[in-house]
Structure formats: structure tokens, C-alpha cells
C-alpha positions as CSV (number, residue, x, y, z in Angstrom):
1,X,-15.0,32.3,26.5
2,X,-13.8,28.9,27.9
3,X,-16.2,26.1,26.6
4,X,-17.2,23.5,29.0
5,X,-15.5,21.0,26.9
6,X,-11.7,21.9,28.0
7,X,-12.7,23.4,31.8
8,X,-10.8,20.6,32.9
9,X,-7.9,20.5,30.6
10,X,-6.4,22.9,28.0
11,X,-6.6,21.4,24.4
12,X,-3.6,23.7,23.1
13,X,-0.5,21.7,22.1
14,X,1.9,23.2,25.1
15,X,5.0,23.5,23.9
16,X,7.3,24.0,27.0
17,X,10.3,25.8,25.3
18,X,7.8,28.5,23.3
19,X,5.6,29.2,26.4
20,X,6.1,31.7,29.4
21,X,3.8,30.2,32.2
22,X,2.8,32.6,35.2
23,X,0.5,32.6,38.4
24,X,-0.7,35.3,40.5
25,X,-1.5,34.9,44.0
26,X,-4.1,37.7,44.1
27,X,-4.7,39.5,47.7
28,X,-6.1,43.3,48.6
29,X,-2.4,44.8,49.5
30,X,0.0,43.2,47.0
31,X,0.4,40.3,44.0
32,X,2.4,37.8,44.2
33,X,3.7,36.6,40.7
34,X,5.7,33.3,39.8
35,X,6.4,31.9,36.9
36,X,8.4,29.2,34.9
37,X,10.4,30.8,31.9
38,X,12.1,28.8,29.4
39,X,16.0,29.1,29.1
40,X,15.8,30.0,32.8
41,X,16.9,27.5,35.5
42,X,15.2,29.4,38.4
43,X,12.1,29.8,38.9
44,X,11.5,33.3,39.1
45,X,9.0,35.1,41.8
46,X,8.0,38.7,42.4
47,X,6.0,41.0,44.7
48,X,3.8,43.7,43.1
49,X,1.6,46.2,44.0
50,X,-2.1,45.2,42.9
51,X,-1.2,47.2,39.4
52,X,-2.1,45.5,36.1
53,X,0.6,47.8,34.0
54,X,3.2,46.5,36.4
55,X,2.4,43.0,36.3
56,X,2.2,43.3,32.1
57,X,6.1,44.7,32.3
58,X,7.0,41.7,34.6
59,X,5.7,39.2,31.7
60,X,7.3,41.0,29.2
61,X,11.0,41.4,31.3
62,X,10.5,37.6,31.9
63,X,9.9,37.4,27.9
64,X,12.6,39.6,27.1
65,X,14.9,37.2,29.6
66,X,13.9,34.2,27.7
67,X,15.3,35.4,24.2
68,X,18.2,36.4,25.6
69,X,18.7,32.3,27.0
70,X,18.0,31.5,23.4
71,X,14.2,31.0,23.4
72,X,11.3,32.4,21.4
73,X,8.1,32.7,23.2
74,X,4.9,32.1,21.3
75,X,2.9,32.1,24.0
76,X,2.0,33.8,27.5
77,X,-0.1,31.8,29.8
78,X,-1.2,33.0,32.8
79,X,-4.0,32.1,35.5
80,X,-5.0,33.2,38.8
81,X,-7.2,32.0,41.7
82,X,-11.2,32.9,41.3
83,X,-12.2,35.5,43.9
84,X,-13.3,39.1,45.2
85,X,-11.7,40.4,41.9
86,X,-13.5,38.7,39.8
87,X,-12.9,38.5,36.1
88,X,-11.6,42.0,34.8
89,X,-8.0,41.2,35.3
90,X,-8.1,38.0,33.0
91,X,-10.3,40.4,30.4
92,X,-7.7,42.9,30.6
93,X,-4.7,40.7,29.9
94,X,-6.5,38.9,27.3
95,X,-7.0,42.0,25.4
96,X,-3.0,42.6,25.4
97,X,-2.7,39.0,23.9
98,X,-1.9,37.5,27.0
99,X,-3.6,34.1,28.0
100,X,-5.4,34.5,31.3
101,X,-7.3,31.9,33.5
102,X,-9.4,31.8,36.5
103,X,-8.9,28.9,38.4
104,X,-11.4,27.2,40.6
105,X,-10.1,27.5,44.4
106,X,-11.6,24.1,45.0
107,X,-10.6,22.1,42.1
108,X,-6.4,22.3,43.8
109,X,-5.6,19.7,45.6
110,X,-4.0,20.7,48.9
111,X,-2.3,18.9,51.8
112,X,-4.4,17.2,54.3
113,X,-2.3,17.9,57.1
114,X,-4.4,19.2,60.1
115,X,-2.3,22.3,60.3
116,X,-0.7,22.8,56.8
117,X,1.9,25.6,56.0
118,X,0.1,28.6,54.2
119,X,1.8,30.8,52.6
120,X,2.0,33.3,49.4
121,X,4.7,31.9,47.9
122,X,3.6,28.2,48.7
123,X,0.2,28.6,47.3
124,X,2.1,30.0,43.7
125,X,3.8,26.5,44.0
126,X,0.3,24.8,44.3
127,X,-0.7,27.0,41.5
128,X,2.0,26.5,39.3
129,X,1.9,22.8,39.1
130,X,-2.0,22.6,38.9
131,X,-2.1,25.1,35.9
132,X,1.0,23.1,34.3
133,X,-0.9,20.0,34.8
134,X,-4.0,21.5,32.9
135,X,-1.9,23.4,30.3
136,X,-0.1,19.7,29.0
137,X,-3.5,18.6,29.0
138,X,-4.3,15.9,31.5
139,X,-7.7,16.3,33.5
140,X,-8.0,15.9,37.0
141,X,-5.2,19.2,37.9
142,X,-7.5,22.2,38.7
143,X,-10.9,23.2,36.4
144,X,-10.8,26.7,34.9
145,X,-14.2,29.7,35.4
146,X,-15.9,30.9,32.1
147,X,-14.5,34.2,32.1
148,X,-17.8,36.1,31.2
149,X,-18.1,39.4,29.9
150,X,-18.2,43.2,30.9
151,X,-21.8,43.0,29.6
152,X,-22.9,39.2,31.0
153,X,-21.2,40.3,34.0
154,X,-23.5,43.3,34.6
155,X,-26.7,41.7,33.2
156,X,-26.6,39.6,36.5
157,X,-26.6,42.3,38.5
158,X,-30.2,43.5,39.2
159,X,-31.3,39.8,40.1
160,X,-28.6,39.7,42.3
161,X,-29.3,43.1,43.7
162,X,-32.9,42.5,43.9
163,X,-32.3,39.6,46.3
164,X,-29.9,41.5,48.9
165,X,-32.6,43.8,48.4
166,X,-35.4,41.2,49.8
167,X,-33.3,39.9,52.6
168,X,-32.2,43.5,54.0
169,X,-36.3,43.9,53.7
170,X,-36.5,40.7,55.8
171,X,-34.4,41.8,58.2
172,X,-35.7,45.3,58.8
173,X,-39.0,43.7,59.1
174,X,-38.2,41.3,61.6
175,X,-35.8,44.0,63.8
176,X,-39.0,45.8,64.0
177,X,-41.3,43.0,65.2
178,X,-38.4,42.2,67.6
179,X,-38.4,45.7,69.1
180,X,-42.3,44.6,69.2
181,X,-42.6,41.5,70.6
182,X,-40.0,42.6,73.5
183,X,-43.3,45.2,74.7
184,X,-45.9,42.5,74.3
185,X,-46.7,43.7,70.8
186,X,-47.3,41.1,68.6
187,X,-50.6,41.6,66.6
188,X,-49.2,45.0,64.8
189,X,-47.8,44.8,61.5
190,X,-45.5,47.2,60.9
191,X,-45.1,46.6,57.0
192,X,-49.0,48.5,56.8
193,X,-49.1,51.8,54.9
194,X,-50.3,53.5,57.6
195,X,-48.3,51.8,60.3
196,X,-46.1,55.1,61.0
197,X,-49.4,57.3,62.2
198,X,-50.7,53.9,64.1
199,X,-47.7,54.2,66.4
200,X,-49.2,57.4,68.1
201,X,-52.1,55.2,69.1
202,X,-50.4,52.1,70.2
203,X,-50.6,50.8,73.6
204,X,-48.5,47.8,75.6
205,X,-50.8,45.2,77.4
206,X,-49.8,47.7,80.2
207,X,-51.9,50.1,78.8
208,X,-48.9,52.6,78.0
209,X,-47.8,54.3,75.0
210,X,-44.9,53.5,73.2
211,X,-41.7,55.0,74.6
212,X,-40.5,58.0,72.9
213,X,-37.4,56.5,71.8
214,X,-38.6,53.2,70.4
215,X,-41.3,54.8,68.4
216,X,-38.3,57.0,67.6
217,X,-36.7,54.0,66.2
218,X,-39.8,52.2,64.5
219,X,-40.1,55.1,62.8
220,X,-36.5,55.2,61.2
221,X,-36.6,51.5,60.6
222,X,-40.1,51.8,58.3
223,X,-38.6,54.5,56.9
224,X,-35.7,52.7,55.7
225,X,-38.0,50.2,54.9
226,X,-39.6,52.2,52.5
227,X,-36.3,53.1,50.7
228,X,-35.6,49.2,49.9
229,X,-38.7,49.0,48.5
230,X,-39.0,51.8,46.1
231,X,-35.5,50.0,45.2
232,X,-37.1,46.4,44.7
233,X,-40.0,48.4,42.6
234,X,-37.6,50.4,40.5
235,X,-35.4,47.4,39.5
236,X,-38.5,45.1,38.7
237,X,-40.2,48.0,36.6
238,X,-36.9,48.4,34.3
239,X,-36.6,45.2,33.9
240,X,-39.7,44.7,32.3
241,X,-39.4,47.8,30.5
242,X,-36.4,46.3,29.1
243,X,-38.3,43.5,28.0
244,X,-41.2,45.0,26.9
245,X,-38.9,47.2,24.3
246,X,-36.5,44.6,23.2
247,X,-37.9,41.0,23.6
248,X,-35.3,39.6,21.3
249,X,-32.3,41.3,22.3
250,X,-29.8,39.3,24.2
251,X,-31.0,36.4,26.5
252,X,-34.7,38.4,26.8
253,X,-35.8,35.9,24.7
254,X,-35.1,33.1,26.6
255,X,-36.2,35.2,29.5
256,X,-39.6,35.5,27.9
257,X,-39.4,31.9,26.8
258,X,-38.6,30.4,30.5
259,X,-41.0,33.3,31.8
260,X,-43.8,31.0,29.9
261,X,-44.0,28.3,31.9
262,X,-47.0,28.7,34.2
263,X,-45.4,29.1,37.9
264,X,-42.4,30.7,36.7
265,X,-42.6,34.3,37.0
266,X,-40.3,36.9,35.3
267,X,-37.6,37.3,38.3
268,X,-37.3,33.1,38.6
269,X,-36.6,33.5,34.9
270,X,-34.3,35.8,34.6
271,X,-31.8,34.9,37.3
272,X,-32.0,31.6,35.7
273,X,-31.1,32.7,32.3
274,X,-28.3,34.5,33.4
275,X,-27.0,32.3,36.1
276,X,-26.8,29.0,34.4
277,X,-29.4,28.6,31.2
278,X,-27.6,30.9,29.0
279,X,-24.0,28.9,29.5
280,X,-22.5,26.9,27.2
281,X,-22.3,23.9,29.3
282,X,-22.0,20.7,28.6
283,X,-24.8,18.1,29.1
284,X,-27.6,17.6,31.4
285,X,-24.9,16.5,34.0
286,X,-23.2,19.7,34.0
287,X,-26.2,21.5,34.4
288,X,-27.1,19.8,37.6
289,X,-24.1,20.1,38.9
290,X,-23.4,23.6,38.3
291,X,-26.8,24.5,40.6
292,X,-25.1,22.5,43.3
293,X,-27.9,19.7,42.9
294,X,-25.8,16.6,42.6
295,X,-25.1,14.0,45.6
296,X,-22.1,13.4,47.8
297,X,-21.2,10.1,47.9
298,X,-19.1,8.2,50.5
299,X,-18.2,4.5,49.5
300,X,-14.9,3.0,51.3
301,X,-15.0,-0.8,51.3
302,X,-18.5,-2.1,52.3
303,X,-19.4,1.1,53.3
304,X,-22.0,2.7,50.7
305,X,-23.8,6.5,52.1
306,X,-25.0,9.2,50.8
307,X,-23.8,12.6,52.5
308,X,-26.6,14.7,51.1
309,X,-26.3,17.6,48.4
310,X,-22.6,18.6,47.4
311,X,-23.6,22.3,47.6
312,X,-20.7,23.1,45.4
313,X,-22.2,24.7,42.6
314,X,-24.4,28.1,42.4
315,X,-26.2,28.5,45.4
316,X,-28.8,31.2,44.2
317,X,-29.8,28.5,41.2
318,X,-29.9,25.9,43.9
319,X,-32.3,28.0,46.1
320,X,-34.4,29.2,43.2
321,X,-34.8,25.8,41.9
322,X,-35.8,24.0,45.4
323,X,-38.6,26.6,45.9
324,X,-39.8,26.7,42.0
325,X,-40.1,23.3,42.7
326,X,-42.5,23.6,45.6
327,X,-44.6,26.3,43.3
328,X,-44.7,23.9,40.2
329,X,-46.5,21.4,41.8
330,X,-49.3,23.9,42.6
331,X,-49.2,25.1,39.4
332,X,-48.5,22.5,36.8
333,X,-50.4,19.4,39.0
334,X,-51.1,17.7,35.5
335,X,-47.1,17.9,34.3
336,X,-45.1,14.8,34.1
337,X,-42.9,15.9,36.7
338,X,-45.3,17.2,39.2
339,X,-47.0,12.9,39.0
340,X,-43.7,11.4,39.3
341,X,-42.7,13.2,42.5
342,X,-46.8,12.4,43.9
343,X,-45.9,8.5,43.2
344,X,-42.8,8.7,44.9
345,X,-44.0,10.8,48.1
346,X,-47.3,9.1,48.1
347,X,-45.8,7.4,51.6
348,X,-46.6,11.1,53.0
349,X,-43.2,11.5,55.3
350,X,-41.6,14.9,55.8
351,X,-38.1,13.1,55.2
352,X,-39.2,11.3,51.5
353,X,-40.6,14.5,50.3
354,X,-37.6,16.7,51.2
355,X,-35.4,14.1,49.3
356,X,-37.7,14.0,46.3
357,X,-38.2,17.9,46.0
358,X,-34.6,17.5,45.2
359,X,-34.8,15.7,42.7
360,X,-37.8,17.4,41.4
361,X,-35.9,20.6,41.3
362,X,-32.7,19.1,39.5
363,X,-35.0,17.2,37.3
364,X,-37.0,20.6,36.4
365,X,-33.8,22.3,35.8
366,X,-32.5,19.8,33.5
367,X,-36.2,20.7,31.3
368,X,-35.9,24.1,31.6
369,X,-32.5,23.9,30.3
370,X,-33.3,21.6,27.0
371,X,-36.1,24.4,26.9
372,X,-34.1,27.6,25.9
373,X,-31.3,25.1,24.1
374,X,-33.7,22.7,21.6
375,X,-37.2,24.0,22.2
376,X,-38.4,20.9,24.1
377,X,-41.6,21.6,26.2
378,X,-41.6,19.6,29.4
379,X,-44.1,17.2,28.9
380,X,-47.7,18.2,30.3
381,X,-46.2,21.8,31.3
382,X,-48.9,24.3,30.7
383,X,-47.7,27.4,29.3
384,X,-49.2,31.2,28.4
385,X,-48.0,33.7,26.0
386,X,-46.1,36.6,26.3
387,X,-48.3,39.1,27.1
388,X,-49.8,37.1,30.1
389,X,-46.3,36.3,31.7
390,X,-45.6,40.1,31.5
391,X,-48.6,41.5,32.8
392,X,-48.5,38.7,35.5
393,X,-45.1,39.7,36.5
């Protein structure tokens, strides 16, 4: 996996008469490959269908092309935009000794033209001279994604599920209070157990029953409401199955270790683990900045503002972390993180504490982080064994 230390710039000698350099401009219908081969004066591009065999034959043609001009390749780089594909093309052509990347989209500069050209075949140009930049090893061309694996991949998948999970349940609840509110209805609850057999019962302020249709349709909604969560149950349940039967396998361990701290519960802890704690990143800096939680400054001249968070990171670290950080000053009142942020808000207004919880959360982040890597307890942080984070969970 790519190491934070060379995200910004490769540190392989590139040697340009021994290395075939490619880039794929990835969309649903078709590929688009370029690529610089030595020996070759033109710079060659071709249109595939999304096939991965197809686009290995191209690199090897292109290869085969190069030896006949006299050159030997040594090496096959190739990178592509990050996207909806994710990361299984670069596994695949890494497996079939093939260098692959996965660019960041934002880390190309582009034109700042208020109506730039966009095509295919001009973003491959982009491409090509931001991943030639990075492979000769100067930063500041284009920053590279950890290409995870199969299995990291998929380990973030029930957190991730879990929350579409609690915003579909969100928004079945709120259709239904909406269908509701529109009758006059706005004491009923319709997340109650027995809310289904209460609809027979119900009356507008107009003294009438329920229309046939609408309960009709309150009906279908709770029980699709039902259905999400049996869903939320069943993921939470195998998850702590999973660590209930192997605490030490994997990241579980630093699950249960984060999963500790009083105010962190099991689900905070493991989308944390596998969203940014268990990555090989850098320093405290990189940490922060990979939840998004890292300012926006704008100095030109005399002019010195701040625009606020850059957001550019991962946003469900960023939300995670701005509401553990409203829970861990309930919870851990006698930390020293929870008394810095009361001598800074002491002032009372909505805007200072807003700013701060900011900070808080990037500041708990960073301790949470030095947790799982060196073992460093955050000072004052309360924490419970193993058994009690379970069975609060």
C-alpha cells in the first residue's frame, strides 16, 4: 500500500527510456487510454471498452512497440482518476506486475477559465503531465489514494451501511409525521410498537378517522420501517459477535481499545478505526486533515481571513468527530480536553463554542489517534474494560 510519506511524490528513480507511462480516463461506457512510450515520437491514445483484459493487451502492444524502437521497458506505470470504480482496477493490474495509481481528482490543477474546454482526451493530457510530474519526483503535481485492500475495503462496509441505514430510518420517520402533521396530527408517534393497531383509533381535530388510503400508506411506511431496523439490529449484533469471538484479530483490537474510552461507544469506534485510525498516515497533521478538520485560509496582501473548515477530507470522520465531541464533554467533564474547551467558551456565545467544538473534535482525534499508534491515554480520560464497553454497546 502507498505510505503517506511519498502520496505526494513517487520516490522510484524514473528512468524515462525504461518506463511505459499510461492514464486512463475512466467513465461507465468506455476508457480512454494515453500513454507516453519510449522510442515513440507520438503520443499514443486509444478508446476501450471498460475491459480490464483489453486495456492489459494495449500496455503490452505499447511494450512490445517500444522494443521494436530499441527500448527495454522495466517498468509499467499507470494511474487513473479516484471514483465510482474504486480501487479493484489498480488491485487487479498490480497483481499482473503492472504499477497502478489512484489519483486524487482535486489535487490536478486545472484551468481557471470560467468556461474551460472538457474533454476525454484533454483530461488524459492533464493526467499525463500531473502523474509525470509525481513519477520524476517533485511534489506539488497531483497526491496519490492508499489503494486499500479486498478485505479493508469490505471491513468498512457495515458502518457505512449502518448509517444509510439510520438516515433512510430518518426519513421514513419524518415522511410519516409529514403525512401527519398535514391532518392536524402531531402528538402521535408513529415509531411506537403498537402504532400500526393505534391507526384504527385515530381521529383528526375534526373528529374523523383516518382516510382509508393514508392509513393505507402509514401502514406500508412503518412497515418498511420495521425492515431497516431489523437491518440496523442485525448489523450491530454481528458486529459484536465478531468481536466477542475474535478480539485480537485485525483492527478489533483497536476497536476494543478506542471502544474504551467512556463516551465512545462501539459503532463511533469502529468507523473510526477503519476510516482513518488504522492508516498509515503521517503525523498528527495528516490526521486532521484527512477528517476534513483543518482551516481555509485566505491571505492576499493585508488581507488575513479565515474561510471556515476545508471540508476536504472524510466527511463521515468529520461528522463523527464534531458530535463525539459534544458527547465527551458530558462524559469525560474531568479530561484535559473537556477544561480547555470550558476556559475557552467560558464567554457563553453560540458562535465561540461552535468554533471551539472544532477544535475539540480535531484535538480529540489527534488523542485517539496516538491512542491505537503508542498507547497514550488522553490525559484525565476515564476509561472501562472490555467487558463494560461491550455490554454497553
Amino acid at each position: 500500500m502507498l505510505n503517506s510519506e511519498d502520496a505526494k511524490r513517487s520516490l522510484t528513480a524514473f528512468d524515462q527510456n525504461g518506463t511505459l507511462v499510461g492514464v486512463v480516463e475512466v467513465s461507465q461506457s468506455s476508457w480512454l487510454v494515453a500513454g507516453i512510450v519510449p522510442g515513440v515520437e507520438r503520443h499514443p491514445v486509444k478508446k476501450l471498452e471498460p475491459d480490464q483484459e483489453a486495456l492489459l493487451r494495449l500496455l503490452r502492444r505499447w511494450q512490445d512497440e517500444a522494443a521494436k524502437a530499441g527500448r527495454t521497458i522495466t517498468r509499467i506505470a499507470v494511474a487513473y482518476e479516484a471514483g465510482r470504480d474504486g480501487f479493484w482496477l489498480a488491485r487487479w493490474l498490480r497483481a499482473r506486475d503492472v504499477e497502478a495509481y489512484v489519483i486524487h481528482p482535486t489535487s490536478i490543477a486545472v484551468s481557471r477559465e470560467h468556461r474551460r474546454a472538457r474533454t476525454d482526451q484533454l483530461d488524459t493530457e492533464l493526467l499525463k503531465r500531473a502523474f509525470l510530474g509525481w513519477l520524476r519526483g517533485e511534489p506539488g503535481h497531483c497526491s496519490m489514494a492508499a489503494i486499500p485492500t479486498l478485505a479493508e475495503e469490505d471491513a468498512k462496509q457495515p458502518s457505512r451501511e449502518r448509517e444509510a441505514l439510520v438516515s433512510e430510518r430518518t426519513r421514513v420517520v419524518n415522511r410519516m409525521k409529514a403525512i401527519l402533521a398535514r391532518l392536524g396530527l402531531r402528538g402521535f408517534k408513529p415509531t411506537l410498537r403498537n402504532a400500526s393497531e393505534r391507526l384504527d383509533v385515530l381521529r383528526t381535530p375534526e373528529e374523523e378517522l383516518l382516510p382509508p388510503n393514508t392509513v393505507a400508506e402509514l401502514r406500508r411506511d412503518m412497515a418498511r420501517l420495521q425492515v431497516i431496523k431489523a437491518q440496523i439490529k442485525e448489523i450491530e449484533v454481528s458486529r459484536l459477535e465478531r468481536l466477542e469471538q475474535q478480539p485480537t484479530a485485525g483492527t478489533n483490537a483497536m476497536i476494543l481499545l478506542v471502544a474504551k474510552v467512556v463516551g465512545v461507544g462501539i459503532e463511533t469506534a469502529d468507523k473510526l478505526v477503519h476510516e482513518v485510525l488504522s492508516r498509515n498516515l503521517r503525523d498528527c497533521r495528516a490526521v486532521a486533515r484527512n477528517a476534513g478538520l483543518t482551516g481555509a485560509p485566505d491571505e492576499s496582501g493585508s488581507r488575513r481571513r479565515e474561510k471556515g473548515l476545508s471540508k476536504a477530507g472524510n466527511a463521515r470522520v468529520r461528522r463523527s468527530m464534531i458530535q463525539l465531541a459534544w458527547r465527551f464533554l458530558l462524559h469525560q467533564k474531568d479530561s484535559a480536553l473537556a477544561q480547555w474547551y470550558r476556559a475557552r467558551a467560558a464567554d457563553g456565545r453560540g458562535n465561540t463554542r461552535k468554533t471551539l467544538i472544532v477544535a475539540l473534535a480535531r484535538k480529540l482525534l489527534i488523542a485517539l489517534w496516538r491512542l491505537v499508534t503508542t498507547g497514550e491515554v488522553p490525559s484525565g480520560v476515564t476509561l472501562h474494560s472490555k467487558a463494560q464497553c461491550v455490554a454497553a454497546a
